[in-house]
N, C-alpha and C positions, 0 to 999 in steps of 0.2 A: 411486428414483422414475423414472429416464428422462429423458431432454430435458424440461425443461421452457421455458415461455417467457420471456423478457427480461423482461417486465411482472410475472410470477409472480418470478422472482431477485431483483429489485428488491425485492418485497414482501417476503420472506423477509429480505433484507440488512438491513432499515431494522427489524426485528424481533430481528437477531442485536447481540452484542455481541461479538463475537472470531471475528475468518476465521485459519483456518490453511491457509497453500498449504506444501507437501514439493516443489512443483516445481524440479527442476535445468536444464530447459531453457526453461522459458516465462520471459523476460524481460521481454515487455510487458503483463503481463494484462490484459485488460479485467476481469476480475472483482475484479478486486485494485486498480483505481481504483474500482469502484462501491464496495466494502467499505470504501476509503476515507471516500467520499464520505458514506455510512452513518453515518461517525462508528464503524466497529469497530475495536477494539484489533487489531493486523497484527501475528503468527507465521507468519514466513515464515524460505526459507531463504536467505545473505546472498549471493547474487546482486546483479547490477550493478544488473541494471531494479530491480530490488525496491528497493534501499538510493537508487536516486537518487529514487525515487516517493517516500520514503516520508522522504527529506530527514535532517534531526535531529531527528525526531521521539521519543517514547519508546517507539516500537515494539519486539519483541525477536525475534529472529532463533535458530532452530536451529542447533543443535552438530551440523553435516553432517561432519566431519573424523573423530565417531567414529560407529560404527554403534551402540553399546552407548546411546549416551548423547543417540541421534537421538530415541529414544520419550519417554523420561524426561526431555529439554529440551521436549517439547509438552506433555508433561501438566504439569510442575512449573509452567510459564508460567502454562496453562491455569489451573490452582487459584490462583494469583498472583495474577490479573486477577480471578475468581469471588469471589475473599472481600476485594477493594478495588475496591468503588463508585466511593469517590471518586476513583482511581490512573485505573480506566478512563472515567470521563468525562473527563478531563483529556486525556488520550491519543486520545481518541476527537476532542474537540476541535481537538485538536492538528493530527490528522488532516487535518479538516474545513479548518482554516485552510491547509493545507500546500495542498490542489486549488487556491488560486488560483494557485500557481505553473507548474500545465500548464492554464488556462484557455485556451481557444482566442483569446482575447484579449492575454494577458499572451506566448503563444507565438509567434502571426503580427507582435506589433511587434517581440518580439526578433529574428524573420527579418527583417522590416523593416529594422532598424538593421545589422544583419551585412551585409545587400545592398548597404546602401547606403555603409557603410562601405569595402568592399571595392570598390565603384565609386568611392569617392573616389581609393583610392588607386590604383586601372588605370588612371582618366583623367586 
């Protein structure tokens, strides 16, 4: 399809139930907090950003260490989550609950408190 826009991804996300990212280098994704956010089941690969976004959640992660067993960890999941309704809203939930931990509120007090902490103890 091409670029499309933020507003159109958005719509699409909140229609999907399973994002899969293969990426080995993108650690922050913005697309992979919106698929969050969605409430999608996360198949991703277990990278740092990924595995701190995504907490203890019951997300599952690709087998990147073997090449053979990279395709066949995305579909095996994929069918996983496709024939458990109830596994994926639970997960999707899950999800859902995890974003208030990078809320832009729950983030700038814990700066907050680190600041101020660390001014306790210089002065």
């Amino acid at each position: 399809e091409g670029k499309i826009s933020r507003k159109e991804v958005l719509h699409k996300m909140s229609k999907s139930h399973v994002y899969v990212t293969t990426s080995l280098k993108d650690l922050t994704s913005t697309t992979l907090i919106e698929a969050i956010s969605s409430g999608c089941v996360i198949i991703a690969t277990p990278l740092t950003g990924f595995k701190d976004a995504l907490g203890n959640t019951s997300n599952y992660f690709i087998d990147i260490k073997n090449k053979r067993n990279f395709i066949s960890s995305i579909e095996t999941h994929i069918a996983f989550i496709n024939y458990n309704d109830k596994l994926r809203l639970k997960i999707g939930n899950e999800n859902i609950r995890q974003l208030e931990f990078f809320g832009i509120n729950k983030v700038s007090k814990k700066l907050e408190d680190l600041y101020k902490n660390i001014l306790k103890q210089v002065l």
